[in-house]
N, C-alpha and C positions, 0 to 999 in steps of 0.2 A: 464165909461159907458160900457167900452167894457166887462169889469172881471165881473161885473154886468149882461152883455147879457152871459157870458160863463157858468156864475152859471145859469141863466134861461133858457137856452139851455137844460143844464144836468140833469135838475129837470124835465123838460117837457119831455124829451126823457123817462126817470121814469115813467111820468104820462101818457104819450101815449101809454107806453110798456104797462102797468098795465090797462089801458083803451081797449085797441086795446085785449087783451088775456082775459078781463073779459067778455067784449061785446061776444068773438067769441066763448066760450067756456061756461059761466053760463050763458048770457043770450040766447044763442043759436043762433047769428047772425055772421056765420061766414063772410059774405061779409061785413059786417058793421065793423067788428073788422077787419078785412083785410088793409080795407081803413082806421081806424086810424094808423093802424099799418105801412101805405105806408106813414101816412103823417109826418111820423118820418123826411126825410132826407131835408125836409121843413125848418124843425129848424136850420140845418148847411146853408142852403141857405138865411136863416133872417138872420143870423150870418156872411154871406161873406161880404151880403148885407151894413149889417151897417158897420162894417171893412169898406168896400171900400171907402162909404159915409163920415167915422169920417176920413180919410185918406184926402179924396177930399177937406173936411173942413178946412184943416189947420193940424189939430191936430200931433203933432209931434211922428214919428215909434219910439213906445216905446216896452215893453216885453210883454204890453197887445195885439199889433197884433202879435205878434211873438206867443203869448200862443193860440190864438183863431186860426191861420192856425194850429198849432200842434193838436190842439182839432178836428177842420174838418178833419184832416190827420185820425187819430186814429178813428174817427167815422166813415171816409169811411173803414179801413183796418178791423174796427173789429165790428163794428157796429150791419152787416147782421148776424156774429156768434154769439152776444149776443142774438139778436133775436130771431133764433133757436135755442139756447141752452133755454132759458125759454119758447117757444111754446113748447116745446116737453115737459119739465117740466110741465105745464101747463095742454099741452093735459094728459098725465097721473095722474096727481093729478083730475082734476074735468074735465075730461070727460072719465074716464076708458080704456083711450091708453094704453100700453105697456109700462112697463118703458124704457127711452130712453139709450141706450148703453152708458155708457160713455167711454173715453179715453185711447185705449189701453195702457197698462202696461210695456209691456215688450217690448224688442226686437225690430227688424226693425217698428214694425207697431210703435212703439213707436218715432221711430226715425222719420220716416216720419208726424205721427201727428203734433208732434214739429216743422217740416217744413213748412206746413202747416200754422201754428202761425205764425209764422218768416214771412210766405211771405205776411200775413196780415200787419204785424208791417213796412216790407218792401215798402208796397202800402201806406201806411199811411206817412211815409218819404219821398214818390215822391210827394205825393199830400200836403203834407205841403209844399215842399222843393218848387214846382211849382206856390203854393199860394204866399211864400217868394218874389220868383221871380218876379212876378207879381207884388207884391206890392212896391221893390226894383224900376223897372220899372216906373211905377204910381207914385212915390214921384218924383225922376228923379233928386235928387240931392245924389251923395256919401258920402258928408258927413254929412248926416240925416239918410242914413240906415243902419248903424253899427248893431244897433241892430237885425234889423232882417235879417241880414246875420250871425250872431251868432247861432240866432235860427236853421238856416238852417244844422248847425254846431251840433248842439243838437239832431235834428232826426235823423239825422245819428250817431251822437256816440247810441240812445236808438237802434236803429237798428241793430249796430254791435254788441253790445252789447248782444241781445234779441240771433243775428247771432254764437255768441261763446256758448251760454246755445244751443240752439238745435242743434249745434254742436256736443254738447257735449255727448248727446244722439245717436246720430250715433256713433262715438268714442268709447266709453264707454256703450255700451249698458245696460242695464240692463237685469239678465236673471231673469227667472221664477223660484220658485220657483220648486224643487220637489215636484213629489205626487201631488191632486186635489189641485183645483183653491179652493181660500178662501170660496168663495161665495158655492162650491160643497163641504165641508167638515162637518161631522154633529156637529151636534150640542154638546159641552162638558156638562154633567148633572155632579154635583155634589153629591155624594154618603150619601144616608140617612145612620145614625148611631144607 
């Protein structure tokens, strides 16, 4: 039931994202898209929800509460940035915004973007790691939560992991190119014969 709520979690989060940016943008109701777009973090709250309830039940800490705190982890840390990353998408496709800047390239702003990330995937490992806890707590016997102290063990390897690539951009940065940015170079024509 739980791997079941996690897949209908992530489809609705889909279908609200797509709801909430169609509403505020083609139909022109931006405070109506707004509010589907707020009632996104609803979905990880139905989701604690029953977790807690299938836990209360009896049902034995298996990998499915371990996957669904990893899930709310990852929706809290990166959740809000998917959202602005396809509103802005959005506003410039079908309401004639600006296209939205993407992700510096090179150099420190590079390095720092990457941080950035990192400290989303980072916020996502506390709040998994704190749902863990909780639930570790709530069962109240050691030898039934193994598993989800494994889990707990998992966000933080995704974490350090996520932690040695934006790393590694600081480190190693990446330089720019000489001569004009891609996007400032004209256009190559092909020579008629």
């Amino acid at each position: 039931m739980v791997v079941t709520l996690i897949v209908v979690c992530e489809v609705g989060f889909w279908v609200l994202l797509a709801a909430g940016l169609a509403t505020r943008y083609l139909l022109r109701m931006p405070r109506t898209g707004a509010a589907l777009l707020l009632c996104e973090p609803l979905l990880e709250v139905v989701l604690l929800v029953v977790t807690a309830m299938d836990l209360r039940n009896g049902a034995e800490p298996s990998w499915k509460h371990g996957l669904a705190a990893l899930y709310i982890g990852y929706t809290v840390g990166h959740g809000h940035r998917t959202v602005k990353w396809l509103d802005g998408h959005a506003a410039h496709r079908l309401a004639g915004a600006p296209r939205p800047a993407g992700p510096p390239r090179y150099g420190t702003a590079r390095a720092r973007h990457e941080g950035r990330i990192w400290l989303g995937t980072l916020l996502g490992a506390v709040v998994a790691t704190v749902l863990l806890w909780l639930a570790v707590l709530y069962v109240g016997d050691a030898s039934r939560t193994g598993s989800l102290e494994s889990w707990m063990g998992a966000a933080w390897r995704a974490a350090l992991l996520h932690g040695l690539v934006a790393l590694s951009y600081a480190v190693w940065p990446r330089k720019a190119p000489d001569g004009p940015a891609p996007e400032e170079r004209e256009p190559v024509r092909a020579e008629r014969r």
